[in-house]
MOPAC internal coordinates of N, CA, C and O (Angstrom, degrees):
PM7 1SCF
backbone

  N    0.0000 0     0.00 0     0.00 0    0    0    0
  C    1.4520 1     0.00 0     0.00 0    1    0    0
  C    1.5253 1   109.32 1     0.00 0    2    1    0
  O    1.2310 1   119.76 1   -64.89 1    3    2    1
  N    1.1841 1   118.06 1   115.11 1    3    2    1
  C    1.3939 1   117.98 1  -176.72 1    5    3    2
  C    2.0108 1   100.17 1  -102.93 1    6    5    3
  O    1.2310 1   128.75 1   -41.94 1    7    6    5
  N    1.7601 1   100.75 1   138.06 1    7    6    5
  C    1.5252 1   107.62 1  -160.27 1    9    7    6
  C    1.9343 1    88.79 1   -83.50 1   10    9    7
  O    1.2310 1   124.19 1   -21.50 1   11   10    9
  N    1.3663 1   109.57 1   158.50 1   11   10    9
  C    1.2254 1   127.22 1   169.29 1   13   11   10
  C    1.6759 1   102.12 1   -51.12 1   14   13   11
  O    1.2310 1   121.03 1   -37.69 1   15   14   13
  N    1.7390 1   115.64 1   142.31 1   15   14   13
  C    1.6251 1   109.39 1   157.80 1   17   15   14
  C    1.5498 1   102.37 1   -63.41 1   18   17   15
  O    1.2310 1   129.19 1   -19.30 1   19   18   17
  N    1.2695 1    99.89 1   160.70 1   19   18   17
  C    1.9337 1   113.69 1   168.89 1   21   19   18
  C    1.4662 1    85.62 1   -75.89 1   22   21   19
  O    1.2310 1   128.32 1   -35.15 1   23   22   21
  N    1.4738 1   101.58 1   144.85 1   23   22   21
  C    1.6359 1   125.56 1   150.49 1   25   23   22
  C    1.5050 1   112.50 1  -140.47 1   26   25   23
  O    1.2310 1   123.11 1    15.08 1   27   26   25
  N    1.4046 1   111.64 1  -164.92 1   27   26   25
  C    1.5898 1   116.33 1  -176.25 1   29   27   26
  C    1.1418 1    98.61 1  -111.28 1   30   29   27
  O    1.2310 1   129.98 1     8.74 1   31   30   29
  N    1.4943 1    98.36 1  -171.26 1   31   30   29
  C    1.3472 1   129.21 1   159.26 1   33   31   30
  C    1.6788 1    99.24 1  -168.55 1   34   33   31
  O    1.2310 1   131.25 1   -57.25 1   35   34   33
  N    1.7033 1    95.89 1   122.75 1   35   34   33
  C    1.5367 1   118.34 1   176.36 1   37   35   34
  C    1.2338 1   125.92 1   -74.56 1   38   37   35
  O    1.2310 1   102.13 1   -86.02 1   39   38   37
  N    1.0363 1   150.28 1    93.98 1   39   38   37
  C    1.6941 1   128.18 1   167.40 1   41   39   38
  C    1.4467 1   112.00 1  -122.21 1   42   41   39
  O    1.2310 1   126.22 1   -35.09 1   43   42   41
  N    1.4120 1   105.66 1   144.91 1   43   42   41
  C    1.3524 1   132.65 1   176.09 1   45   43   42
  C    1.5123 1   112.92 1   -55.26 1   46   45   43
  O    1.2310 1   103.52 1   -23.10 1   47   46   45
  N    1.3959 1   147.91 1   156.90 1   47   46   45
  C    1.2733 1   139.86 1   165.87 1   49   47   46
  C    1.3206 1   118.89 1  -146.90 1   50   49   47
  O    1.2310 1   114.86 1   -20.89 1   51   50   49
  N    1.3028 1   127.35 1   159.11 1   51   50   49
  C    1.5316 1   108.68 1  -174.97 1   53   51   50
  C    0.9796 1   121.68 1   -76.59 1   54   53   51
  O    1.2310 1   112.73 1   -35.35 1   55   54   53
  N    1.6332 1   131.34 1   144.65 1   55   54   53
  C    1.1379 1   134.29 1  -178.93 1   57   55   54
  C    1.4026 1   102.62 1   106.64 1   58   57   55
  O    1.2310 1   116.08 1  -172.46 1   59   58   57
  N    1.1734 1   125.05 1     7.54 1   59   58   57
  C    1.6875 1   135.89 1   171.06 1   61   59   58
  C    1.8044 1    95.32 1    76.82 1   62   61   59
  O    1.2310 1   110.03 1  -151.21 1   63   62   61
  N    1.6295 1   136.32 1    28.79 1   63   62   61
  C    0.9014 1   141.53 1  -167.87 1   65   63   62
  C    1.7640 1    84.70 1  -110.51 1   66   65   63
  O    1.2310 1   132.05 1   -46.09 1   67   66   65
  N    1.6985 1    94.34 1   133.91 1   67   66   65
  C    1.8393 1   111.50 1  -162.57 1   69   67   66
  C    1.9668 1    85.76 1  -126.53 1   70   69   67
  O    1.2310 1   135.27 1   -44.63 1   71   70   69
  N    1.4979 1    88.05 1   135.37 1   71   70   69
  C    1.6597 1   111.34 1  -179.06 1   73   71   70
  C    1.3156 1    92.36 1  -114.32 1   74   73   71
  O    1.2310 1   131.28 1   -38.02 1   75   74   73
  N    1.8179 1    95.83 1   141.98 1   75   74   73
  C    2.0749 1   106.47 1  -163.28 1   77   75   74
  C    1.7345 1    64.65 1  -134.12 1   78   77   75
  O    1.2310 1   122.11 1   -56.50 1   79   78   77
  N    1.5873 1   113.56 1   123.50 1   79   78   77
  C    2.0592 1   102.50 1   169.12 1   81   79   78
  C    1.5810 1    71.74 1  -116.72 1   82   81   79
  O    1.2310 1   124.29 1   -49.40 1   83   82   81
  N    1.5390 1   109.38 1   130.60 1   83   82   81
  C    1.3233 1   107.39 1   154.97 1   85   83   82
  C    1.7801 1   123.17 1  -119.41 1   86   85   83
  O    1.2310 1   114.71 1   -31.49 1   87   86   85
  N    1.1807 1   127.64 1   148.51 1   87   86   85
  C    1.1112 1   148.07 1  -132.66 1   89   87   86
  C    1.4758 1   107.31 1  -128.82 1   90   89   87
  O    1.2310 1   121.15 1   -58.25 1   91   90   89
  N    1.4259 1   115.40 1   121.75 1   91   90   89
  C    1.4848 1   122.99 1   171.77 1   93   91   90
  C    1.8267 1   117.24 1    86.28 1   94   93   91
  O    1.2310 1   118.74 1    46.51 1   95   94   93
  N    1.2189 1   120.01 1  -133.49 1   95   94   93
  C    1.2423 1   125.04 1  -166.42 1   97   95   94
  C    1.4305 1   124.67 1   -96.73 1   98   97   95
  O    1.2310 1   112.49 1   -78.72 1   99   98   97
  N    1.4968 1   131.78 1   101.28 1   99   98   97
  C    1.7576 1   110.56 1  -169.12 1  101   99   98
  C    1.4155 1   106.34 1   -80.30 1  102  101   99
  O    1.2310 1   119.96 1  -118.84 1  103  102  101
  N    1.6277 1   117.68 1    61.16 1  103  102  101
  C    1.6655 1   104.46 1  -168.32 1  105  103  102
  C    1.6993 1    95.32 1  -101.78 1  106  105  103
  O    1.2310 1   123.27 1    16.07 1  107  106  105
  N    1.4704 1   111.34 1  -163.93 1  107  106  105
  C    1.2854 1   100.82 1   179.91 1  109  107  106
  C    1.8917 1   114.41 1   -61.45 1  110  109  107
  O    1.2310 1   118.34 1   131.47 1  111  110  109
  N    1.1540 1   120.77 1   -48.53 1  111  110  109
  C    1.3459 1   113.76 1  -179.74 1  113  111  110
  C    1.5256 1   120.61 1   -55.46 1  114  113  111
  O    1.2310 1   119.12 1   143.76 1  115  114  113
  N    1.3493 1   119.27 1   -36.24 1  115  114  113
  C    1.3803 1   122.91 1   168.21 1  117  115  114
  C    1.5131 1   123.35 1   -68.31 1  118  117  115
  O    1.2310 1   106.72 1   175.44 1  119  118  117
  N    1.1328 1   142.30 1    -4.56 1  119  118  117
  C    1.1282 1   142.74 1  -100.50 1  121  119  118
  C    2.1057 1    83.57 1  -166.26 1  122  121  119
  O    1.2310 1   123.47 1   129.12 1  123  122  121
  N    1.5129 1   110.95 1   -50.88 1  123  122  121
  C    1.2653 1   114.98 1   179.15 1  125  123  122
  C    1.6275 1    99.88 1   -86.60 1  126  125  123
  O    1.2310 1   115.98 1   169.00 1  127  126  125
  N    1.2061 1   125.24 1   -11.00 1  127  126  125
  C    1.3015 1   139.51 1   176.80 1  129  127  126
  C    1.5562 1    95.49 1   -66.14 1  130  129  127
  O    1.2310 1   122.50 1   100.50 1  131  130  129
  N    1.2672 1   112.82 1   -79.50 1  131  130  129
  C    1.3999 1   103.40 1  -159.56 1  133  131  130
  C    1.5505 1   114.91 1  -117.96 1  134  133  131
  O    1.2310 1   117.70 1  -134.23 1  135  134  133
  N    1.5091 1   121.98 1    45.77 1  135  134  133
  C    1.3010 1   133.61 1  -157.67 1  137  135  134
  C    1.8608 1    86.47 1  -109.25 1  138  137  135
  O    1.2310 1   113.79 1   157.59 1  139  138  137
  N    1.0920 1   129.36 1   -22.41 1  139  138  137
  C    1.4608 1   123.98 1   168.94 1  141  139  138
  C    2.0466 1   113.77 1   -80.17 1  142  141  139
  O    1.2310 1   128.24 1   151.36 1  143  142  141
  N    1.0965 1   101.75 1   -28.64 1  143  142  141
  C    1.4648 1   103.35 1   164.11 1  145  143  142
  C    1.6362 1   117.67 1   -53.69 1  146  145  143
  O    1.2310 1   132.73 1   128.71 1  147  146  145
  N    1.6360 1    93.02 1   -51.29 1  147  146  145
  C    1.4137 1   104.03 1  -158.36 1  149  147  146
  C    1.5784 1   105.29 1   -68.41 1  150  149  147
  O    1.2310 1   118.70 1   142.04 1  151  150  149
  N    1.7694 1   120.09 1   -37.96 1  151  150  149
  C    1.1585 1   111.98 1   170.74 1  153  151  150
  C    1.8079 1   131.62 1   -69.99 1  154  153  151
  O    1.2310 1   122.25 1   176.27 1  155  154  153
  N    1.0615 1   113.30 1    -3.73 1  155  154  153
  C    1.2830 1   122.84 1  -164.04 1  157  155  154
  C    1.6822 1    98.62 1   -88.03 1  158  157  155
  O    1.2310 1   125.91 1   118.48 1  159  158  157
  N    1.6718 1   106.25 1   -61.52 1  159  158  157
  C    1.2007 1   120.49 1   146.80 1  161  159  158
  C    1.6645 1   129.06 1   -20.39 1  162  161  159
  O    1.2310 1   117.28 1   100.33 1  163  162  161
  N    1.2070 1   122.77 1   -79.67 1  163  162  161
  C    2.0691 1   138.68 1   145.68 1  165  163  162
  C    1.4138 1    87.06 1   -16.68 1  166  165  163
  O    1.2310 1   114.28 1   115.55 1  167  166  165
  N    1.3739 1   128.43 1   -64.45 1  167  166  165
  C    1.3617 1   125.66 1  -150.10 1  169  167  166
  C    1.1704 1   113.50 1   -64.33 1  170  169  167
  O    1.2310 1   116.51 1   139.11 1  171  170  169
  N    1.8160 1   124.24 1   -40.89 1  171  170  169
  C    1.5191 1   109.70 1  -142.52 1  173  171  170
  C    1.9015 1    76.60 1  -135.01 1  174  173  171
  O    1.2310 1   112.21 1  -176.08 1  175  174  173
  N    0.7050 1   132.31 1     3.92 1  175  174  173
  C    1.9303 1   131.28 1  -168.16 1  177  175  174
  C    1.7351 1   101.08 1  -114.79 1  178  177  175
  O    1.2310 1   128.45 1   -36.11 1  179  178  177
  N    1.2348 1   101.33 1   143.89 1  179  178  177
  C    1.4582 1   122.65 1   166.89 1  181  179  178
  C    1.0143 1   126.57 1  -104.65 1  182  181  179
  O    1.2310 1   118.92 1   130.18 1  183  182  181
  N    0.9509 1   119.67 1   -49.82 1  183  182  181
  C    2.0039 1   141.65 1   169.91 1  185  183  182
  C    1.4684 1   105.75 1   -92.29 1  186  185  183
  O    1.2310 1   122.08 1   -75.84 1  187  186  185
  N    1.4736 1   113.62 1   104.16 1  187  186  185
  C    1.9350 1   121.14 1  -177.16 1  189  187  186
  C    1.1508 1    95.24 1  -110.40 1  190  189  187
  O    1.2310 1   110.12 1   -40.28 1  191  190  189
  N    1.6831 1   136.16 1   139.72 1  191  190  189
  C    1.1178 1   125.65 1   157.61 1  193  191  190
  C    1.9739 1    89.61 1  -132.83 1  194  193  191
  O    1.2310 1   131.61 1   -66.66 1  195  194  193
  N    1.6927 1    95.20 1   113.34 1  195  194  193
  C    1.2798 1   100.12 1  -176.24 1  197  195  194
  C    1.8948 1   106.38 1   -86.15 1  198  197  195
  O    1.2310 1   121.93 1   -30.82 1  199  198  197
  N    0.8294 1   113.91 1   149.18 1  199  198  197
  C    1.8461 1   107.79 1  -160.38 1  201  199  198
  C    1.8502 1    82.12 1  -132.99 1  202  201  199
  O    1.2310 1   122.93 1   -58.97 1  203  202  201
  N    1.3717 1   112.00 1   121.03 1  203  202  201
  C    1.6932 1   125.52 1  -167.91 1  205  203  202
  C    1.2085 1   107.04 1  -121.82 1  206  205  203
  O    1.2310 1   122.47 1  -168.19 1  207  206  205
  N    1.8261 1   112.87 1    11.81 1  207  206  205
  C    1.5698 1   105.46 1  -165.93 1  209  207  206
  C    1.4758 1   102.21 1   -66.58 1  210  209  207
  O    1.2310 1   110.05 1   143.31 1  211  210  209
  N    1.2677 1   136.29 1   -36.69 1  211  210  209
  C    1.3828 1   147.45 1  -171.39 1  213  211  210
  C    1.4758 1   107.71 1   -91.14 1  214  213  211
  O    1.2310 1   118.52 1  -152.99 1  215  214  213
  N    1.3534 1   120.42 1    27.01 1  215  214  213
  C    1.5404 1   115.20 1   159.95 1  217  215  214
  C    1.4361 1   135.87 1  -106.48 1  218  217  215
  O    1.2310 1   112.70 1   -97.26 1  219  218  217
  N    1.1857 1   131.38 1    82.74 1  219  218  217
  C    1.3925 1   124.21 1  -150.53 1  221  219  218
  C    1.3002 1   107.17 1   -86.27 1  222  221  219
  O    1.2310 1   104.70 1  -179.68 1  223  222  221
  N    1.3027 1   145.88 1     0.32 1  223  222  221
  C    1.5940 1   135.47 1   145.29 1  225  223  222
  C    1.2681 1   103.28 1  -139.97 1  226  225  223
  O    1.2310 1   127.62 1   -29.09 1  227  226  225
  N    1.8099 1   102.93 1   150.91 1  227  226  225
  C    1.1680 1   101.96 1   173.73 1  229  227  226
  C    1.6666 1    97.24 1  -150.68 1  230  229  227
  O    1.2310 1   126.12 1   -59.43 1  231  230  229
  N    1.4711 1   105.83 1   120.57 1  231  230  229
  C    1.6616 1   143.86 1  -169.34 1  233  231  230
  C    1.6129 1    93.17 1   -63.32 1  234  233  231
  O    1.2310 1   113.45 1    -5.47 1  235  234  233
  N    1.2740 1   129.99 1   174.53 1  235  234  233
  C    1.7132 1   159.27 1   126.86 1  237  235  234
  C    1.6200 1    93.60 1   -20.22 1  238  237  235
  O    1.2310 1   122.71 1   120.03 1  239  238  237
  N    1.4179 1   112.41 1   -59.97 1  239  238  237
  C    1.6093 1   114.09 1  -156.13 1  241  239  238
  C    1.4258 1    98.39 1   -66.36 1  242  241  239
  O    1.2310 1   121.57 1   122.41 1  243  242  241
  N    1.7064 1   114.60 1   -57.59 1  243  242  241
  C    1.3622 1    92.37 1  -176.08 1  245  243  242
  C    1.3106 1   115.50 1   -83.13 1  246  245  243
  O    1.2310 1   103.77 1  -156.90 1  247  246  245
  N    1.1900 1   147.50 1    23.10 1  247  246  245
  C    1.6110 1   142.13 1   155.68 1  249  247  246
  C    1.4133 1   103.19 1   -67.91 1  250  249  247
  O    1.2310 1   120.80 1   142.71 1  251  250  249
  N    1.6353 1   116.08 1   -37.29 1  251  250  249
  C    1.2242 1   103.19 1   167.78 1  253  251  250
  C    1.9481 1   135.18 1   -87.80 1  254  253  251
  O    1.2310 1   131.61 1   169.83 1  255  254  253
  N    1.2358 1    95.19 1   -10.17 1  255  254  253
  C    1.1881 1    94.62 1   172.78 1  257  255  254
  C    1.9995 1   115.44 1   -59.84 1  258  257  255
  O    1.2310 1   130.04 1   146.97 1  259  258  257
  N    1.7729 1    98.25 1   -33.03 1  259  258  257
  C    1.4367 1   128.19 1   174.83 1  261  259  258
  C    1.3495 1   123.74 1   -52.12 1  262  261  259
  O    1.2310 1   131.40 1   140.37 1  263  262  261
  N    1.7368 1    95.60 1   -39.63 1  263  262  261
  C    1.3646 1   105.88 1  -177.94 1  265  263  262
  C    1.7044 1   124.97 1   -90.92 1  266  265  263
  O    1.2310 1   131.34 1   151.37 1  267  266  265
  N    1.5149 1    95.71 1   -28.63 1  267  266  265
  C    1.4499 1   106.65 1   173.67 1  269  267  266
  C    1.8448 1   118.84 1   -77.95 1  270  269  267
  O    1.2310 1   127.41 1   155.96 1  271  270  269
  N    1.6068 1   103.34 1   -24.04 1  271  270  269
  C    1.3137 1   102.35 1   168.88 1  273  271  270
  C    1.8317 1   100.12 1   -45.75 1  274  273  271
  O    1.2310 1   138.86 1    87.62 1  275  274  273
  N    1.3619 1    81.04 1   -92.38 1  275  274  273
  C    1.7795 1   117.50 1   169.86 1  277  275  274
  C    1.5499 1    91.19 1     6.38 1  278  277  275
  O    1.2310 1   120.67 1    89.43 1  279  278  277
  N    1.7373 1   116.33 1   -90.57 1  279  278  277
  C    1.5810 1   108.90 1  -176.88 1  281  279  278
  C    1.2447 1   115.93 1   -49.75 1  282  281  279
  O    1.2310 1   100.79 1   161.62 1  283  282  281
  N    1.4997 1   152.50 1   -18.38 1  283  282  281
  C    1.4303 1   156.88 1  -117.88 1  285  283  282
  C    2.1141 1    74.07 1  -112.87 1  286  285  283
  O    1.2310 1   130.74 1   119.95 1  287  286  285
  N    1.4450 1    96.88 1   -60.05 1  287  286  285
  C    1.3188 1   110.19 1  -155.11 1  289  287  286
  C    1.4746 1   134.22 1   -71.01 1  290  289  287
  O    1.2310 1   133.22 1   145.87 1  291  290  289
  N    1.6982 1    92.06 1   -34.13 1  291  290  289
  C    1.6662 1   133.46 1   153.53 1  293  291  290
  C    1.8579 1   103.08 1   -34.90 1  294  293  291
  O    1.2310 1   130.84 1   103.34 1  295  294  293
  N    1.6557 1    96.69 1   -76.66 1  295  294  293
  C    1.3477 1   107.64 1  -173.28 1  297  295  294
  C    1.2780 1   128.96 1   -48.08 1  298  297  295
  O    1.2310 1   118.76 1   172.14 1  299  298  297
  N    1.5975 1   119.97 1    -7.86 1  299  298  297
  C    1.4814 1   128.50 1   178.29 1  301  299  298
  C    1.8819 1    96.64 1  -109.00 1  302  301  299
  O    1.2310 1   114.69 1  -176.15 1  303  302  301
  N    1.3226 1   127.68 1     3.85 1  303  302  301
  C    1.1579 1   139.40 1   176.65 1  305  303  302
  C    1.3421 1   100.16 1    69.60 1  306  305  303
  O    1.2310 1   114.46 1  -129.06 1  307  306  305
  N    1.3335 1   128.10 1    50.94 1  307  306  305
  C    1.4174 1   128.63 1   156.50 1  309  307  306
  C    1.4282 1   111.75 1  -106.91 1  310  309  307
  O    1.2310 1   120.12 1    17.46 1  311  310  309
  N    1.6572 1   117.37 1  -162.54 1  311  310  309
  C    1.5768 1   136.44 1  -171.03 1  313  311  310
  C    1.0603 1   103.80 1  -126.61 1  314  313  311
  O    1.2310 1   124.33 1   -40.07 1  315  314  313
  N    1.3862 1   109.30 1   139.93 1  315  314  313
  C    1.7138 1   132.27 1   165.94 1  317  315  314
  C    1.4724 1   124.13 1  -121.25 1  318  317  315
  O    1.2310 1   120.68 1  -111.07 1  319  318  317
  N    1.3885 1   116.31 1    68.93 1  319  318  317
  C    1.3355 1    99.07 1   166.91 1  321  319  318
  C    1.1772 1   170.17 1  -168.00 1  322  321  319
  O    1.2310 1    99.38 1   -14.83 1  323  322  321
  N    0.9603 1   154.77 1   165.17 1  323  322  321
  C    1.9404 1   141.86 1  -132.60 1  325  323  322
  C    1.7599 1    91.69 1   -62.98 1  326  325  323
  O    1.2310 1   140.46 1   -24.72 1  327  326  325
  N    1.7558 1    77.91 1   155.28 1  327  326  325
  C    1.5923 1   101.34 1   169.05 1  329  327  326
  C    2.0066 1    97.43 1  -135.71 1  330  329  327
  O    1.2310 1   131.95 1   -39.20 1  331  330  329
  N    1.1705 1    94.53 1   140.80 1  331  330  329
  C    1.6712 1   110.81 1   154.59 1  333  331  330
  C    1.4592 1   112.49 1    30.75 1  334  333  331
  O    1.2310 1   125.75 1  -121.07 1  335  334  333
  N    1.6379 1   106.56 1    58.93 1  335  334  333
  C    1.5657 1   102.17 1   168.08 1  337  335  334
  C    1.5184 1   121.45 1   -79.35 1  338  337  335
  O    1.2310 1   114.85 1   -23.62 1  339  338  337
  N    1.2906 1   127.36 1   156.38 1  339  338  337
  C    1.3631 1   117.54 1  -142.98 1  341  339  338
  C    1.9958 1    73.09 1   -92.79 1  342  341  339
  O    1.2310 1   126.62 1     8.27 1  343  342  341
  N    1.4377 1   104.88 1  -171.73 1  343  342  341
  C    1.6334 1   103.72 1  -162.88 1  345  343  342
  C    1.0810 1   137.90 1   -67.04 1  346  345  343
  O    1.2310 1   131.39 1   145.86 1  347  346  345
  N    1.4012 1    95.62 1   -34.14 1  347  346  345
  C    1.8553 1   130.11 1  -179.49 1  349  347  346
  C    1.0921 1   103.83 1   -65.02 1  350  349  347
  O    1.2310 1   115.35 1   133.29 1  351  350  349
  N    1.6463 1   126.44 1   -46.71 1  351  350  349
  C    1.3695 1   146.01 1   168.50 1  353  351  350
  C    1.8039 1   104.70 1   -45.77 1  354  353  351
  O    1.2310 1   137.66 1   118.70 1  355  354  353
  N    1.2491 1    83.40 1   -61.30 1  355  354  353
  C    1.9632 1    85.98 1  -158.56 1  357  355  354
  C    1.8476 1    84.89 1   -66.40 1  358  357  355
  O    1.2310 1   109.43 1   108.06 1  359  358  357
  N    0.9521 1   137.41 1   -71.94 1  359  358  357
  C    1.5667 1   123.85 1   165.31 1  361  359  358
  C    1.0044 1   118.03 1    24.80 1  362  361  359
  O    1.2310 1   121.62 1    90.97 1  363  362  361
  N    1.7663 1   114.51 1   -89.03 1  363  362  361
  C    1.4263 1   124.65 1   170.59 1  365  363  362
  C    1.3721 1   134.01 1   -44.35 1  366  365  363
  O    1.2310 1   119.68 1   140.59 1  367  366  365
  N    1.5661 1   118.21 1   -39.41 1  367  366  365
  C    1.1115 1   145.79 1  -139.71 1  369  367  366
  C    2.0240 1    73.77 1   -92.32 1  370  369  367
  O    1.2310 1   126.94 1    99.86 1  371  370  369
  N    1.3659 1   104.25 1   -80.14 1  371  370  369
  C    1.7328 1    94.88 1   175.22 1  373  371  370
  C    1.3383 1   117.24 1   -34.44 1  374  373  371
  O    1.2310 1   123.76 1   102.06 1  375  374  373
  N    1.2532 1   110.39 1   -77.94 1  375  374  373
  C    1.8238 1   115.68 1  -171.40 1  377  375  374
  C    1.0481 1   112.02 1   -21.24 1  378  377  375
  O    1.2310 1   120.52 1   135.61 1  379  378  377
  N    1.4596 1   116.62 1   -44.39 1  379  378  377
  C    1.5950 1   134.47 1  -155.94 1  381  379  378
  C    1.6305 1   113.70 1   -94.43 1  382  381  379
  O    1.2310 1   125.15 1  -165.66 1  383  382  381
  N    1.8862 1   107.71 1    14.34 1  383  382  381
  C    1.2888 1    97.16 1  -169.44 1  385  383  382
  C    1.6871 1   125.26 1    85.78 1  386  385  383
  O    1.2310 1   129.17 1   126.02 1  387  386  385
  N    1.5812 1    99.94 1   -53.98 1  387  386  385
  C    1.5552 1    90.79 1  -148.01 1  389  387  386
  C    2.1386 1   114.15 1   -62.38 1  390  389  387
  O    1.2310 1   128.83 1   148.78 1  391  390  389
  N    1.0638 1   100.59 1   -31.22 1  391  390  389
  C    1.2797 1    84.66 1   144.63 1  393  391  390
  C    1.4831 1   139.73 1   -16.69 1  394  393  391
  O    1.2310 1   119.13 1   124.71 1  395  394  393
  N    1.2609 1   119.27 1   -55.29 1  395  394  393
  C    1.1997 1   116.22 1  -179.78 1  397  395  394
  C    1.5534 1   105.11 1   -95.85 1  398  397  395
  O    1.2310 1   122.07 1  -138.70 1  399  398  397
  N    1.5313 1   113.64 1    41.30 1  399  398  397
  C    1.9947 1    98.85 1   174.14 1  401  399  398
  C    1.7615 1    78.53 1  -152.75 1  402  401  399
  O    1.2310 1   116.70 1   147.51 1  403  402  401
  N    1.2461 1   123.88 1   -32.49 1  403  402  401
  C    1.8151 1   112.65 1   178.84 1  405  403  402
  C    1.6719 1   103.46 1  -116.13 1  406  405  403
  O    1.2310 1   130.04 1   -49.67 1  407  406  405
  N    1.6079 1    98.25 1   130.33 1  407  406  405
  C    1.9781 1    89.67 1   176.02 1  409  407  406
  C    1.8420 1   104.00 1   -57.97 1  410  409  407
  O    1.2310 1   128.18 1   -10.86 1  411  410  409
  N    1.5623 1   101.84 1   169.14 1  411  410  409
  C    1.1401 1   114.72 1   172.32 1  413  411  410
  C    1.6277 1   110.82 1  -126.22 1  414  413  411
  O    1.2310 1   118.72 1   -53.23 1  415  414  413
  N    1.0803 1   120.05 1   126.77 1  415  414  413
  C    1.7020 1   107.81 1   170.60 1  417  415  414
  C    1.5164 1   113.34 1  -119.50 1  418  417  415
  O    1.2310 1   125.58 1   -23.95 1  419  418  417
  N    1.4930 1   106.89 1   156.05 1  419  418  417
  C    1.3219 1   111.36 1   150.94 1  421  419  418
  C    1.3520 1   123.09 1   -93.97 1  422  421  419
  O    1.2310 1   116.11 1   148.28 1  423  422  421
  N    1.3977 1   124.99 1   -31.72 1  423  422  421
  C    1.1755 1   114.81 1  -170.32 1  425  423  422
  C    1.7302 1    94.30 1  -110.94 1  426  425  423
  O    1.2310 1   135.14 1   -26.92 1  427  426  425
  N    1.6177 1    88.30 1   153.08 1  427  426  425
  C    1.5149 1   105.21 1  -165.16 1  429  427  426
  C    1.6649 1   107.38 1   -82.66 1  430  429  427
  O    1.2310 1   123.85 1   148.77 1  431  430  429
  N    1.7268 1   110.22 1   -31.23 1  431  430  429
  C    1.3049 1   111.33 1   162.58 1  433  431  430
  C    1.6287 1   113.57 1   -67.26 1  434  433  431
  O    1.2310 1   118.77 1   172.11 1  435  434  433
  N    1.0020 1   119.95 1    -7.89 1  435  434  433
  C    1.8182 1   106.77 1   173.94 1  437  435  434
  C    1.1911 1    96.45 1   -96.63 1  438  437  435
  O    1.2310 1   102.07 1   144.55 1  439  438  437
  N    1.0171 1   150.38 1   -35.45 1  439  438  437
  C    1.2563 1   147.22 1   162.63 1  441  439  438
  C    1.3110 1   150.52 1   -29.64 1  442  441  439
  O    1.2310 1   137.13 1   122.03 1  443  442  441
  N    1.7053 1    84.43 1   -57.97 1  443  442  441
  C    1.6271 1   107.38 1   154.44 1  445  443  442
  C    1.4290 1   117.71 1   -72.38 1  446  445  443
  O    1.2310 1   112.76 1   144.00 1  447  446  445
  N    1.1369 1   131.28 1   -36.00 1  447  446  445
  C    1.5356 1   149.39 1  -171.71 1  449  447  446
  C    1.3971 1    89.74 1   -67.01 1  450  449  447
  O    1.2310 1   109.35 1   118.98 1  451  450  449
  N    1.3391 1   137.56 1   -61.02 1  451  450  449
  C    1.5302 1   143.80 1  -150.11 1  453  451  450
  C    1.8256 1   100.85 1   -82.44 1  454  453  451
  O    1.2310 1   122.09 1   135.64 1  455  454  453
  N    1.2670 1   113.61 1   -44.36 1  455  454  453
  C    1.7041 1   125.12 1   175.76 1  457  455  454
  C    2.1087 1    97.05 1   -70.92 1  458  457  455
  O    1.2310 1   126.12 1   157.20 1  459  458  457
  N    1.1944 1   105.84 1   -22.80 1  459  458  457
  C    1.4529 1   101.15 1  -179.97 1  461  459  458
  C    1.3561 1   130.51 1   -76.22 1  462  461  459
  O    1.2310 1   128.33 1   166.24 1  463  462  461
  N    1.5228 1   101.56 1   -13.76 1  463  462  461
  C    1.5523 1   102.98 1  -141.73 1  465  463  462
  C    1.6153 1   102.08 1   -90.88 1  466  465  463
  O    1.2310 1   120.10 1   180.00 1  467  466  465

């Protein structure tokens, strides 16, 4: 059984606040899958709310795909940031620091509230 690549899904939100839900594996194959979304996105968005509930691994590669958004988005003085990584996910995401350089939420109303303000 070979698993689906990760891809997105984009949506607009009010307040010019943009939802990235990404889907499946952030390993290297997933990761070259949808690492041109993510910059285009970094590129032209201010308000990111990345939504990880549907990511069941996530590699070195995509922490960095995470992290380079994050600065991409920073540098135009906007926000980048995670929603509801499933556990294994949020795991890494601590271990690895990044926690302390991108917020993390559970709830989707703090989220939006925090990308709103």
């Amino acid at each position: 059984m070979t698993e689906e690549l990760a891809h997105i899904e984009v949506s607009d939100l009010a307040g010019g606040i943009t939802e990235v839900k990404v889907f499946g594996r952030m390993d290297i194959k997933g990761v070259f899958a949808i690492e041109d979304g993510f910059a285009k996105i970094a590129d032209e968005k201010h308000k990111v709310l990345v939504n990880l509930e549907a990511v069941t691994f996530l590699a070195s590669l995509g922490i960095r795909t995470l992290v380079m958004s994050c600065k991409a988005v920073a540098a135009k003085g906007g926000d980048l940031v995670l929603l509801n990584p499933q556990a294994n996910v949020d795991k890494v995401l601590k271990s690895s620091g990044i926690d302390q350089a991108i917020k993390i939420f559970t709830s989707r109303d703090e989220a939006l509230a925090y990308l709103g303000k």
